[in-house]
N, C-alpha and C positions, 0 to 999 in steps of 0.2 A: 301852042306851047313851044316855049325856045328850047335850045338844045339842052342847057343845063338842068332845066326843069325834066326834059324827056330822061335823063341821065338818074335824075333824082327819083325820079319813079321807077326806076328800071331797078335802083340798088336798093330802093320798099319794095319791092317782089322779091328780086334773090334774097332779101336778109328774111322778107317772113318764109319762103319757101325752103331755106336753110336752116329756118328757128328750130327747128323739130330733130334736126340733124339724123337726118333719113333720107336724102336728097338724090330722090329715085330720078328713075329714065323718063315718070310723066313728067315729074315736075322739072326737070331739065330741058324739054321737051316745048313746055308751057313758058320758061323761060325766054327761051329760044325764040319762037311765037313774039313776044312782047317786046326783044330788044329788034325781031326784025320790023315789026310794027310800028315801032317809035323809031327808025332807020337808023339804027347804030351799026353803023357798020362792022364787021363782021371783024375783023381787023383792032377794031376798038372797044369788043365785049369784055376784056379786060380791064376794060375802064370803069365798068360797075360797081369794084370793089374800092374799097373796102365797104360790107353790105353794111344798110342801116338798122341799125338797133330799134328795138320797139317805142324808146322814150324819144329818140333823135327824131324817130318817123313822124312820133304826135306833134312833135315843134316844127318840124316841117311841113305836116298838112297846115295847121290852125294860120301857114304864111298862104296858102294856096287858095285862088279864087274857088265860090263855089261849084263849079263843073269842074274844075281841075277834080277838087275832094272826091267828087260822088265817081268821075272819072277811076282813077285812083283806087278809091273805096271798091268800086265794083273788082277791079283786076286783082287787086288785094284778095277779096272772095273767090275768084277763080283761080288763082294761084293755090291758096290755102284747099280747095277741093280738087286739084289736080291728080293728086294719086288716089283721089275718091275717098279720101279722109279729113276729119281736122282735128289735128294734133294738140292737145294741152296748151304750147308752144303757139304754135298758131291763130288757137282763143285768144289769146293773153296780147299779143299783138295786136288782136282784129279791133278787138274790144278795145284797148288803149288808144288807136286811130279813133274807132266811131268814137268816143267820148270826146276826145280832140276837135271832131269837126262838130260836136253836139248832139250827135244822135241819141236817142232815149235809149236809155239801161232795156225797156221793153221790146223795143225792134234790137236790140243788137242778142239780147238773148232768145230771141226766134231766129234769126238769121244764122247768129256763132254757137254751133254744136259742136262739142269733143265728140267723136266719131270715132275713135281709133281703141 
């Protein structure tokens, strides 16, 4: 994954883990975790923003290979359960990406629970 791709997925987690606008000490936490993972340096976490909106994210993925998506898709889910909840805000997201990348309305409704 190139830089700007690594960049692009970092600002689809802070925007779905900000969706909810509750943006606790896990989910900062789990942030943190992912832009060090994708080696943003520390220095350039600023560079994340402005975060992606739900609709921008879906036109984003449906350009991404498929291991990029499922990639992506999975931290999208771990972001979204980081404070041990998902948020209305965070469904609405999830769900907007899996249909993006084609997932069935049946696996994304087992997987994306409002929780909160």
């Amino acid at each position: 994954m190139d830089e700007e791709m690594k960049r692009l997925v970092c600002r689809m987690v802070a925007g779905l883990v900000a969706s909810d606008e509750d943006f606790d000490d896990s989910e900062r936490a789990f942030l943190d975790k992912v832009l060090t993972q994708f080696e943003v340096p520390e220095d350039e976490w600023g560079a994340i923003f402005p975060l992606v909106e739900p609709e921008e994210a879906a036109t984003a993925m449906r350009s991404l290979d498929t291991d990029t998506q499922r990639v992506t898709f999975e931290l999208l889910m771990e972001g979204a359960l980081a404070d041990g909840k998902i948020a209305p805000e965070e469904a609405t997201y999830l769900r907007l990406i899996g249909e993006a990348i084609g997932m069935d309305a049946a696996s994304l409704d087992a997987r994306v629970k409002v929780t909160n």
